[in-house]
C-alpha positions as CSV (number, residue, x, y, z in Angstrom):
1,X,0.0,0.0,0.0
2,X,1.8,3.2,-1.4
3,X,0.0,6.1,0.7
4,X,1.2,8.6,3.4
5,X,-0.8,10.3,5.9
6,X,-1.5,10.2,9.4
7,X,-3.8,7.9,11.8
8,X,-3.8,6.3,15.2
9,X,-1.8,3.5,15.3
10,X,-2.5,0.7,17.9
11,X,1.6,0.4,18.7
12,X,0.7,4.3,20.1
13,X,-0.9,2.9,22.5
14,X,1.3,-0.2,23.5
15,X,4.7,0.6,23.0
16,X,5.9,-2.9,22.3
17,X,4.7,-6.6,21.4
18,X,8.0,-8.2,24.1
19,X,6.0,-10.2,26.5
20,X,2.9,-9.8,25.7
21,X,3.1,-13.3,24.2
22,X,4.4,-16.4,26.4
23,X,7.6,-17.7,24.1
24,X,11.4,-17.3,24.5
25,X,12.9,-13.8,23.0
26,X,16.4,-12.8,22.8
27,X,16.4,-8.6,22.8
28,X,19.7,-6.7,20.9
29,X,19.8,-3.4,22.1
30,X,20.7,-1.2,19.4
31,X,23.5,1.2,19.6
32,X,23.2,2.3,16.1
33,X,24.9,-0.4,14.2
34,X,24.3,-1.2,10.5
35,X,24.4,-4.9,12.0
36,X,21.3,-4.8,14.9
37,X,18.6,-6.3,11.8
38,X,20.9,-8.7,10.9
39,X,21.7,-9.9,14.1
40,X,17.9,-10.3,15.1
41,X,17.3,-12.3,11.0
42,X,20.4,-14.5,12.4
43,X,18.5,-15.4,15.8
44,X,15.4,-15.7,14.1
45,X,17.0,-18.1,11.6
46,X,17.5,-20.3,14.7
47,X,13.8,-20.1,15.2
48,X,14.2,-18.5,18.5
49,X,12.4,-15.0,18.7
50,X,14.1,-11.8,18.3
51,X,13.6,-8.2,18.8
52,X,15.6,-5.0,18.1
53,X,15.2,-1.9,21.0
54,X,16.9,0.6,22.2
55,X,19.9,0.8,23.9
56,X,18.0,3.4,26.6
57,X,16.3,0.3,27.4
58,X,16.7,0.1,31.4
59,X,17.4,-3.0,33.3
60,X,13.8,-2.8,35.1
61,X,11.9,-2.9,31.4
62,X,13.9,-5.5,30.5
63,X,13.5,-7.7,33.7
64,X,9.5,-7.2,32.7
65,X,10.2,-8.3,28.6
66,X,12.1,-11.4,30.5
67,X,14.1,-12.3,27.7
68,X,16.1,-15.2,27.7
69,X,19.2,-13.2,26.4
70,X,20.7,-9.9,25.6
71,X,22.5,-8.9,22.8
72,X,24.4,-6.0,22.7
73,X,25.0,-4.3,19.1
74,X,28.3,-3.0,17.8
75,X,27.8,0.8,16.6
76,X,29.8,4.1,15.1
77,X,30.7,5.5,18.6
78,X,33.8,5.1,20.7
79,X,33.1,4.3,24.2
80,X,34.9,7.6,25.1
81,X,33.2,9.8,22.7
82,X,31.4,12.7,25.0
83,X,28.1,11.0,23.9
84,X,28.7,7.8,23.3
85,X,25.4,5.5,24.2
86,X,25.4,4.1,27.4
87,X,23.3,1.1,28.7
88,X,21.6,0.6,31.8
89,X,24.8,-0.7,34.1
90,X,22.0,-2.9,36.4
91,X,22.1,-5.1,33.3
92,X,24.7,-7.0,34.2
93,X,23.3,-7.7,37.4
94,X,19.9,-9.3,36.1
95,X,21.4,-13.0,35.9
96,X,20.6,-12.7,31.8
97,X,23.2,-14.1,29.8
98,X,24.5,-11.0,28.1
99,X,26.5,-11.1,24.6
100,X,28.3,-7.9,23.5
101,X,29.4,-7.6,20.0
102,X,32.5,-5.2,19.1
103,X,31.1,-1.9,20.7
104,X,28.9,-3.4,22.8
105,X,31.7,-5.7,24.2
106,X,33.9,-2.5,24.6
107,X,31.3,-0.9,26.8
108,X,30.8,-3.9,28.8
109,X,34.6,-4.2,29.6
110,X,34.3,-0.3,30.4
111,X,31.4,-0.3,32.6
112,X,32.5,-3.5,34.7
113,X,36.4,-1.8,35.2
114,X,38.1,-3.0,32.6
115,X,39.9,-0.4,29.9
116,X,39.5,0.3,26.5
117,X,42.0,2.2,24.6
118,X,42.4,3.3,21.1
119,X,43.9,0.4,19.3
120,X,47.5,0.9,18.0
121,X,46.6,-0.7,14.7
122,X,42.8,-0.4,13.7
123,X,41.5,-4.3,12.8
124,X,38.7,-3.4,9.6
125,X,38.2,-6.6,7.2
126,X,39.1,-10.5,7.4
127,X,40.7,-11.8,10.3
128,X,41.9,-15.3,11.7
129,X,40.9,-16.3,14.7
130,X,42.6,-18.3,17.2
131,X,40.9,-19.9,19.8
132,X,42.0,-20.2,23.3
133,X,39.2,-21.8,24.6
134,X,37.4,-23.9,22.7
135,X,34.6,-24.6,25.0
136,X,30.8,-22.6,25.7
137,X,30.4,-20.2,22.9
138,X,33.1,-21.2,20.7
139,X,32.0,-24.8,20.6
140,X,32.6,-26.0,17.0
141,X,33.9,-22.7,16.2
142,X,37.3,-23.8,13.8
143,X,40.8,-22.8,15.3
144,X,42.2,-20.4,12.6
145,X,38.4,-19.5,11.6
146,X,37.8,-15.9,9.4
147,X,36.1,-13.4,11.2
148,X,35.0,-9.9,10.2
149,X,36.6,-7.1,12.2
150,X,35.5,-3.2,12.2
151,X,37.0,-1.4,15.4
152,X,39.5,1.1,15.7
153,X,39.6,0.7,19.9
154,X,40.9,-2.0,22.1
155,X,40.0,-3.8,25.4
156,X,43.6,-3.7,26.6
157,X,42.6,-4.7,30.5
158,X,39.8,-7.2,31.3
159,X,37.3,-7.0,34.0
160,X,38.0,-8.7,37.4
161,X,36.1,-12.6,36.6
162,X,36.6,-12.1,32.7
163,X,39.3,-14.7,30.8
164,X,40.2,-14.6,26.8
165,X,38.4,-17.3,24.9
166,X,40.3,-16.5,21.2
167,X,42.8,-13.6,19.5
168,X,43.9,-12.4,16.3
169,X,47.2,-11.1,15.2
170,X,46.6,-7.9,16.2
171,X,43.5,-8.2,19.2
172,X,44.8,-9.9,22.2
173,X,41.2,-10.4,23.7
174,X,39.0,-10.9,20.4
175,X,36.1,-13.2,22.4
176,X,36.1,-12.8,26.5
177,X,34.1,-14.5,28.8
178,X,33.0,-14.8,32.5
179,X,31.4,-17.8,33.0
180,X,30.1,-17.4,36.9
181,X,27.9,-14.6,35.5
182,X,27.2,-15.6,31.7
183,X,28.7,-12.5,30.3
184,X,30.2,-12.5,26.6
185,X,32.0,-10.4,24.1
186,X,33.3,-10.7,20.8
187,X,35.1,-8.1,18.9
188,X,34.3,-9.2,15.8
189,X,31.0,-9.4,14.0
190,X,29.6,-13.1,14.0
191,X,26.3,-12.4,12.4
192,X,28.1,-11.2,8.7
193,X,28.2,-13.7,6.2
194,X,32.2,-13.1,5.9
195,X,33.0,-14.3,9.4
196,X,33.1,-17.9,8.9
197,X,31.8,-20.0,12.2
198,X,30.0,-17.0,13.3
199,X,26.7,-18.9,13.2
200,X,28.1,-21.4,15.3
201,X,28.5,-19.4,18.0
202,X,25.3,-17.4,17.7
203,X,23.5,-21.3,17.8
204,X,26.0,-21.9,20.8
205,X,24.6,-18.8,22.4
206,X,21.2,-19.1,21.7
207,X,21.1,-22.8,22.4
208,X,23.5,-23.6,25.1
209,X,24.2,-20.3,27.1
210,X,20.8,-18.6,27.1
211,X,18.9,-22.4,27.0
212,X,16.5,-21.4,24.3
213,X,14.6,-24.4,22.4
214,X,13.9,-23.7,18.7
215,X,10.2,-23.6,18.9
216,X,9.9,-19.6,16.7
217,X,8.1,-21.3,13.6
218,X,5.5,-20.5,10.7
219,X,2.8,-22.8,12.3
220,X,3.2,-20.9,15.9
221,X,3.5,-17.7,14.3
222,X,0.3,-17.5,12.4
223,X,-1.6,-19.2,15.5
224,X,-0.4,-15.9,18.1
225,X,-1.1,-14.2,15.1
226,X,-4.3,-15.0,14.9
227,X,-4.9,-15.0,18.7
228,X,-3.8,-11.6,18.5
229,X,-6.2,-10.5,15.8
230,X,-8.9,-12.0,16.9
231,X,-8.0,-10.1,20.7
232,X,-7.3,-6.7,18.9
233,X,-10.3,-6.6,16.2
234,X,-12.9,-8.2,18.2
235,X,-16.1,-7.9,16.2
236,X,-15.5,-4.8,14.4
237,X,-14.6,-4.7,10.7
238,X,-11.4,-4.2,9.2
239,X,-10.4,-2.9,6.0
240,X,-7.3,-4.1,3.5
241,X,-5.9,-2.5,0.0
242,X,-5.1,-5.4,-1.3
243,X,-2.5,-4.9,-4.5
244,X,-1.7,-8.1,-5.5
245,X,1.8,-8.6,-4.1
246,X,3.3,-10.6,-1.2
247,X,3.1,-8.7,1.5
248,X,-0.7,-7.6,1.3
249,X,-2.0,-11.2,-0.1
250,X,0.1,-12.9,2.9
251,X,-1.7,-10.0,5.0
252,X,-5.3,-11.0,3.4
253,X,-5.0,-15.2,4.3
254,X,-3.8,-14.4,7.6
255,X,-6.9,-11.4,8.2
256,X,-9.2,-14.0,6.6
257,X,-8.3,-17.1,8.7
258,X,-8.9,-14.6,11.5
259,X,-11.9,-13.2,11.1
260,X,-13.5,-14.5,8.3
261,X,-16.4,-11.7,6.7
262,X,-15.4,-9.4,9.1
263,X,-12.5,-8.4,6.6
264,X,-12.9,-6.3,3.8
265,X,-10.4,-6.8,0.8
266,X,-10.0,-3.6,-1.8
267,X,-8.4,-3.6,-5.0
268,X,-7.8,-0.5,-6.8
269,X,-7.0,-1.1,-10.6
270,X,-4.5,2.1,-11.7
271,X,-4.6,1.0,-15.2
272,X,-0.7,-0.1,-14.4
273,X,-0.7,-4.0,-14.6
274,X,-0.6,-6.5,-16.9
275,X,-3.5,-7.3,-19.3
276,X,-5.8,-9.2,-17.6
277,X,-3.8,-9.1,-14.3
278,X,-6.5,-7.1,-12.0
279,X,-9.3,-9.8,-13.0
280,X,-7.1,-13.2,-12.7
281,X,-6.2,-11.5,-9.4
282,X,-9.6,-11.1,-8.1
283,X,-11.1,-14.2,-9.8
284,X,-8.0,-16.1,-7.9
285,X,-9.1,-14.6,-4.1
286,X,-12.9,-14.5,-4.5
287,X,-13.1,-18.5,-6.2
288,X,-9.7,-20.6,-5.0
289,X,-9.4,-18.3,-1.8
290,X,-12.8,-17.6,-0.8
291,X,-12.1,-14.7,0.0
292,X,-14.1,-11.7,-0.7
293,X,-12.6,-8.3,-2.9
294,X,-14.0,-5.2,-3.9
295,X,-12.8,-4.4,-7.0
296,X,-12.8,-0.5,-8.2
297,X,-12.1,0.3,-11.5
298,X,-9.7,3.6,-11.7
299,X,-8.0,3.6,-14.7
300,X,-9.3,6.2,-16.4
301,X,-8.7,8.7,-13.3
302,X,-5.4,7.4,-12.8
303,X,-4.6,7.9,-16.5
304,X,-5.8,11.4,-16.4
305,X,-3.3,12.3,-13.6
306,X,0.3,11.5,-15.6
307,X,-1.4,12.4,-19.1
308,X,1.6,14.9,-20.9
309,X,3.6,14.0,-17.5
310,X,7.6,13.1,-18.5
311,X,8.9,13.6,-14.8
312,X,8.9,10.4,-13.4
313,X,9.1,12.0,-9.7
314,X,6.4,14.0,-10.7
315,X,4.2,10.9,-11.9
316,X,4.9,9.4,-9.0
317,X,3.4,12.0,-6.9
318,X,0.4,12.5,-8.7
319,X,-0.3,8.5,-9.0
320,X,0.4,8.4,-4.7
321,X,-2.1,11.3,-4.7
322,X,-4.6,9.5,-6.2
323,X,-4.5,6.5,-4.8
324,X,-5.4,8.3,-1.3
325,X,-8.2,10.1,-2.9
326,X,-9.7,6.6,-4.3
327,X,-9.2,5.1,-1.3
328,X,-11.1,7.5,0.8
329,X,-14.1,7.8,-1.3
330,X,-14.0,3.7,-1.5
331,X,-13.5,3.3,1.9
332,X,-16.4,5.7,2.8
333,X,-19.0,4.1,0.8
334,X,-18.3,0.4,1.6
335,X,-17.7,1.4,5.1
336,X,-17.7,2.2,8.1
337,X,-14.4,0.6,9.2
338,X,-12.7,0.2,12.2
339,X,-9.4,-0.9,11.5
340,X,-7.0,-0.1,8.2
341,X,-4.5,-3.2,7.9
342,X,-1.7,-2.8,6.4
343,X,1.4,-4.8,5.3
344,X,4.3,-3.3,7.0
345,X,7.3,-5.3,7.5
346,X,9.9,-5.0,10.4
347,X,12.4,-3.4,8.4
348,X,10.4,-0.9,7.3
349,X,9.7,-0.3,11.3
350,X,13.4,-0.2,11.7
351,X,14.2,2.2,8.6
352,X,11.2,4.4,10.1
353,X,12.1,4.5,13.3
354,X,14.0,6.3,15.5
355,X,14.2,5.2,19.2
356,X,17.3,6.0,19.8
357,X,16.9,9.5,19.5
358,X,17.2,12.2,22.4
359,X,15.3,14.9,22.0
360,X,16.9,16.8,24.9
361,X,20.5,16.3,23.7
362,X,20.0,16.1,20.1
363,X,21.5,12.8,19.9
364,X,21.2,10.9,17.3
365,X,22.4,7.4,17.4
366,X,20.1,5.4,15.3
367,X,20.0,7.7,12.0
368,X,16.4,7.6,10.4
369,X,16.9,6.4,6.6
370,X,13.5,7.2,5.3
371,X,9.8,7.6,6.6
372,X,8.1,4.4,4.8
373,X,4.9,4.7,2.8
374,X,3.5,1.8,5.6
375,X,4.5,3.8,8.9
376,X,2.6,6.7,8.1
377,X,-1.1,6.8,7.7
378,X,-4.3,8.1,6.3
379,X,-6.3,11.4,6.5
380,X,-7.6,12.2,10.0
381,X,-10.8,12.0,9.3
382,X,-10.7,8.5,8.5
383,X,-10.5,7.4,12.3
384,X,-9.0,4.1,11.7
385,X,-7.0,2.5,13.9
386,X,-4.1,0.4,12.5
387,X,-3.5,-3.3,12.8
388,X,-0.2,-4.8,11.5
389,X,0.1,-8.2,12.1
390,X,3.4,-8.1,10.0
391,X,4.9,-5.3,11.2
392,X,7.4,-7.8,13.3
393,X,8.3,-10.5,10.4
394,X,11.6,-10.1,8.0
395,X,10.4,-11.0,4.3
């Protein structure tokens, strides 16, 4: 769904989905690394459950989430920088096994006593990894295994309790550990596809240290989903623009299987698809799904908008214009409507948000790429409130 305006949003008025279901989670606090969504596909991909929050995250709302672990991401900052992110200190005292990754293990060697200094040689690319300690989270982890590095400091003196588990050439304390307490740290970046072994030791993590089973699948998935819709909606009647692709027609079984006729399922023909496309599409949901669509021919208004235009931005424009204008005029006849669902996706969350922001200190930690076309909303006068049973799933 392509348009942008502004509505209540049902995550306005719950701030976050962690523990409102009863399954296993592992939470990465963010600290504005190009990594955090990787790491959370990589413990996902283990079918354990995975969240990415903020670093501002404080020991007491995690000990409510309950996760099983914590993950701590890397990130541009030095420790030492005048604002580098900071995380709640009472976190290492909650008994959750903790895992730092390059910046986050720096600033758990700083905040337990240990000291990080700018590294005399900077460690960006491939590096080989010698292990020390073969055992816990570098089980099956190969001795002379390639790991991607990207740090320019050094944890030059451990923590009291803390031990080396491997090195490289140049990092004396590459992976640290202390055991008593479950505390890790890596200084290189397991969760890239160039450091080879690095989903060993996210499995050995996952599995062994934090004790999670692998029980994250499709099948338990779409049953909390449904649960979830069913709880949210209620009896009231939902509304979906339905265009055809993967993300709304995944939306539209899983809406469907919830509620049934309580789901409405637009499709607004621009005059922009293949011949014949619009009516295989709704001949395919309303006889082999069962599912019903209202179809609403546009084309000629559509047409009308980019006819003489050249300017693809312009077109673009125009067409997203439209398409709101359609959709409120549709939506007020075959309503009224409670909720607008829509087919957002986490990353588009992620590239839209920005939690780690301060507004007091201008900080800016988590950079906002773009504000997408799902995580905005419709006119106000629309009064829907917005379901997204998506919104937490990776494509």
């Amino acid at each position: 769904m392509t348009v942008t305006t502004q509505i209540q949003t049902e995550s306005d008025l719950t701030n976050s989905s962690l523990g409102q279901i009863d399954r296993q989670i592992i939470v990465i606090l963010d600290f504005g690394s190009q990594y955090s969504e990787l790491i959370a596909r990589r413990i996902r991909e283990t079918q354990v459950y995975s969240e990415v929050i903020s670093y501002r995250t404080t020991a007491e709302q995690l000990k409510a989430i309950d996760p099983k672990g914590i993950i701590l991401s890397g990130g541009p900052s030095s420790v030492y920088d005048e604002k580098a992110p900071q995380c709640d200190p009472e976190i290492w005292n909650l008994g959750i096994p903790v895992l730092g990754v390059c910046y986050g293990m720096q600033l758990m060697v700083k905040q337990l006593g240990g000291i990080v200094e700018r590294a005399k040689l900077a460690e960006y690319g491939k590096a080989s990894l010698s292990i020390d300690d073969p055992t816990d989270l570098l089980t099956n982890v190969e001795d002379g295994a390639t790991m991607w590095m990207s740090h320019g400091d050094s944890c030059t003196e451990l923590p009291q309790g803390f031990e080396i588990l491997a090195h490289t050439e140049n990092t004396p304390s590459a992976a640290v550990a202390h055991h008593e307490k479950s505390l890790y740290g890596v200084q290189f970046h397991p969760e890239v596809v160039h450091s080879i072994g690095g989903i060993a030791l996210i499995r050995n993590f996952v599995y062994h240290i934090c004790e999670c089973e692998p029980t994250w699948t499709t099948a338990t998935f779409v049953d909390e989903s449904i649960r979830e819709i069913r709880s949210q909606v209620g009896d009231k009647r939902v509304l979906l623009a339905l265009s055809g692709g993967v993300d709304s027609s995944t939306l539209a079984f899983l809406l469907h299987k919830a509620i049934g006729d309580k789901l409405t399922c637009m499709f607004i023909d621009q005059g922009f698809m293949r011949k014949q496309e619009p009516e295989r599409l709704v001949k395919l949901f309303k006889e082999e799904f069962h599912i019903d669509v209202e179809y609403v021919n546009a084309r000629e208004r559509f047409l009308a908008q980019i006819e003489g235009i050249t300017d693809p931005e312009v077109k673009r424009k125009r067409i997203g214009h439209e398409f709101i204008n359609v959709f409120e005029e549709e939506s007020k006849r075959l309503g009224p409507f409670d909720y607008l669902a829509q087919g957002t996706l986490y990353p588009d969350v992620i590239e839209s948000a920005d939690t780690n922001a301060d507004p007091k200190d201008g900080d800016r930690v988590a950079v906002k790429i773009k504000s997408h076309h799902n995580v905005g909303g419709l006119p106000k006068d629309l009064r829907f409130k917005l379901i997204e049973p998506l919104r937490k799933l990776f494509k």
